[in-house]
C-alpha positions in Angstrom: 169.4 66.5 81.1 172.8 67.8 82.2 173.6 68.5 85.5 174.0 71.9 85.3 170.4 71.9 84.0 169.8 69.6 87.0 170.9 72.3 89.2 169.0 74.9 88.3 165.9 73.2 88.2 166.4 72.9 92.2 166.7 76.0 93.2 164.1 78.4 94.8 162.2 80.7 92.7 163.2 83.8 93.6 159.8 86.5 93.8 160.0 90.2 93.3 160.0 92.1 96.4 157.1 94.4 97.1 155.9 97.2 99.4 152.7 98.7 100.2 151.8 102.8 100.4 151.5 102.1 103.9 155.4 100.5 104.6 154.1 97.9 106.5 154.8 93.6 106.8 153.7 90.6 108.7 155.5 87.5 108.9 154.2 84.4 107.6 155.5 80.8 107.3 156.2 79.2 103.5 157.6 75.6 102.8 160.0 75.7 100.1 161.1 71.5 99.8 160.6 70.3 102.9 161.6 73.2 104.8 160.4 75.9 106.5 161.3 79.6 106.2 159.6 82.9 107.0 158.6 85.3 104.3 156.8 88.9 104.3 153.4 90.1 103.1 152.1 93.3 103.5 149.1 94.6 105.7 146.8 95.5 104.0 144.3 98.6 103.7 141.3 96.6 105.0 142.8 94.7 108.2 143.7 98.2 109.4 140.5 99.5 109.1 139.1 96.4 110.9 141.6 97.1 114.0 140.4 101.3 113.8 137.0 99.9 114.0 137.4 97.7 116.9 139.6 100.3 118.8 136.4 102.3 118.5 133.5 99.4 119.5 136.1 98.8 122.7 136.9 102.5 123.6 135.9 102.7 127.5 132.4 105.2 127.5 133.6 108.7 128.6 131.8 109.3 132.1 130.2 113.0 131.8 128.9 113.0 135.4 125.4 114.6 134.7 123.8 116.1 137.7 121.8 113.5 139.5 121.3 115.6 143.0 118.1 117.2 144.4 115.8 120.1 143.1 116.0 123.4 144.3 113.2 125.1 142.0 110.8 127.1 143.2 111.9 127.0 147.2 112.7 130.2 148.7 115.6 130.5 151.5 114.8 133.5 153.9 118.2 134.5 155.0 119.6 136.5 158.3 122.8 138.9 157.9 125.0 138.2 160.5 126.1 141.7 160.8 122.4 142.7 161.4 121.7 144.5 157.6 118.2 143.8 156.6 117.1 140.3 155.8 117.1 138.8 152.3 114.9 136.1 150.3 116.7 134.0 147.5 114.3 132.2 145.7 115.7 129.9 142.7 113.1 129.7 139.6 114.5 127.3 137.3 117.4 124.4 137.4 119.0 122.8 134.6 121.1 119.9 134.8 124.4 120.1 133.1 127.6 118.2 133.3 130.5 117.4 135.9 127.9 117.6 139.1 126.7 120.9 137.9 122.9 122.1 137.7 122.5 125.7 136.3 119.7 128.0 138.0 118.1 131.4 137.7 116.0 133.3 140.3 115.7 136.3 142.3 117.6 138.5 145.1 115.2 140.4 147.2 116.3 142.5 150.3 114.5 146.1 151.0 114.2 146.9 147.5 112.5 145.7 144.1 113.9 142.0 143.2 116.8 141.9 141.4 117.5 138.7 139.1 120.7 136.6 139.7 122.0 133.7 137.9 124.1 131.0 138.9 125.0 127.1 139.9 124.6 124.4 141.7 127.2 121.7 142.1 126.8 118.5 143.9 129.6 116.0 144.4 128.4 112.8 146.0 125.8 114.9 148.8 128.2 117.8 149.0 126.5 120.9 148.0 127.8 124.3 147.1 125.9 127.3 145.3 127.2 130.6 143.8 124.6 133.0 142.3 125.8 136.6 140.8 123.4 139.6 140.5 124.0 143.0 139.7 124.7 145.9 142.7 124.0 149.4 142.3 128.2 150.4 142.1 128.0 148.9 138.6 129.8 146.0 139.7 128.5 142.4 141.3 127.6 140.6 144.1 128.2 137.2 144.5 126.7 134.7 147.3 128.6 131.9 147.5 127.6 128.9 150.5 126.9 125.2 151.0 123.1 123.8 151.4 123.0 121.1 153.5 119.5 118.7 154.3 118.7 119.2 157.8 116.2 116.1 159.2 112.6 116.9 160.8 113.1 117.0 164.3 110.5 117.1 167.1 109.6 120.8 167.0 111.0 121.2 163.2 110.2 120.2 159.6 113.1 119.0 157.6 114.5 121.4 155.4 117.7 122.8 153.5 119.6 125.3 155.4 121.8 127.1 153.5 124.9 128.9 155.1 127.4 131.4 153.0 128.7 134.8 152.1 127.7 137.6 149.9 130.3 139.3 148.3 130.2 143.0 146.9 132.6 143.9 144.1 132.7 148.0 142.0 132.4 148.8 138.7 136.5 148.1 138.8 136.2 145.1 140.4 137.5 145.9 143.6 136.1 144.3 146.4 134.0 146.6 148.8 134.7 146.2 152.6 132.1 146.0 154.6 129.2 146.3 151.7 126.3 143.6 151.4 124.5 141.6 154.1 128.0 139.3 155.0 127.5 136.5 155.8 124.2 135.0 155.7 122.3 132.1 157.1 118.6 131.0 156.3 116.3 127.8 155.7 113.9 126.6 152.6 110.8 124.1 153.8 110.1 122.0 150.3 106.8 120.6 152.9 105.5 123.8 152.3 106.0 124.1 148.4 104.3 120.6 148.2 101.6 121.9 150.0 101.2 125.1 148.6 101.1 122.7 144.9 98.2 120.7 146.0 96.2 123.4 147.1 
């Protein structure tokens, strides 16, 4: 064997460089005679996968905060105008839970006419309760009662109750808010003593 023959016998095979669809390498470790030098693979279709799948299994749950506060259905709050109009009886028929704190409800508005259905919500952020219920006035337009509820414990001459506290709200057919229409502001309690009782009769 010559030495030139020698020579080329000794040097490194030399490999065809490749790429993948995807344009991306890794870095690996080969040993060519004794030594060691870093080479390039590609990634390929199935290790990416693998990491899409585990980003999924890992992904934090997504917290939809499903209302988790009290009932209201079927209790009635008899409510006082402050500004001495007639008195008024709210009386929520059904509650649905929904998300973000929020419970959905239907029921009735009854003053000194027929009753007149309203619609609305309940939201309740860690015992903070507010309600808005909508019904429709006779100025083709809306009126909207918007309060708090708050639980008020039995006392020595009182049952415990919810005692709601808010503001009714008289819009026209345009929109435009009425002065001085509605009951104002309102006031009034709901005994769920006397619903339980009035249920096991």
């Amino acid at each position: 064997m010559s030495l030139l023959n020698l020579f080329r016998s000794r040097q490194p095979r030399q490999h065809s460089s490749r790429t993948t669809g995807h344009g991306k390498v890794r870095l690996s470790v080969e040993r060519l005679e004794g030594r060691e030098l870093p080479s390039v693979s590609p990634i390929g279709p199935s290790m990416v996968a693998s990491n899409a799948i585990q980003g999924e299994i890992f992904r934090p749950p997504i917290n939809l905060h499903v209302y988790n506060g009290p009932s209201f259905q079927g209790l009635s709050f008899d409510l006082a105008s402050a500004n001495g109009k007639p008195a008024h009886t709210l009386t929520i028929q059904t509650q649905t839970s929904g998300f973000f704190y929020t419970a959905y409800i239907t029921g009735t508005w009854q003053g000194d006419g027929a009753p007149k259905q309203v619609t609305g919500d309940i939201v309740d952020v860690n015992g903070a309760i507010t309600i808005t219920v909508t019904w429709a006035n006779g100025q083709n337009g809306t009126n909207t009662l918007s309060g708090t509820i708050n639980w008020v414990p039995e006392r020595l001459i009182a049952l415990s109750h919810w005692h709601l506290q808010g503001t009714v709200t008289v819009t026209n057919g345009a929109g435009q808010v009425v002065p001085g229409a509605g009951p104002g502001n309102v006031s009034g309690s709901a005994y769920p003593h006397i619903l339980i009782g009035l249920n096991a009769v």
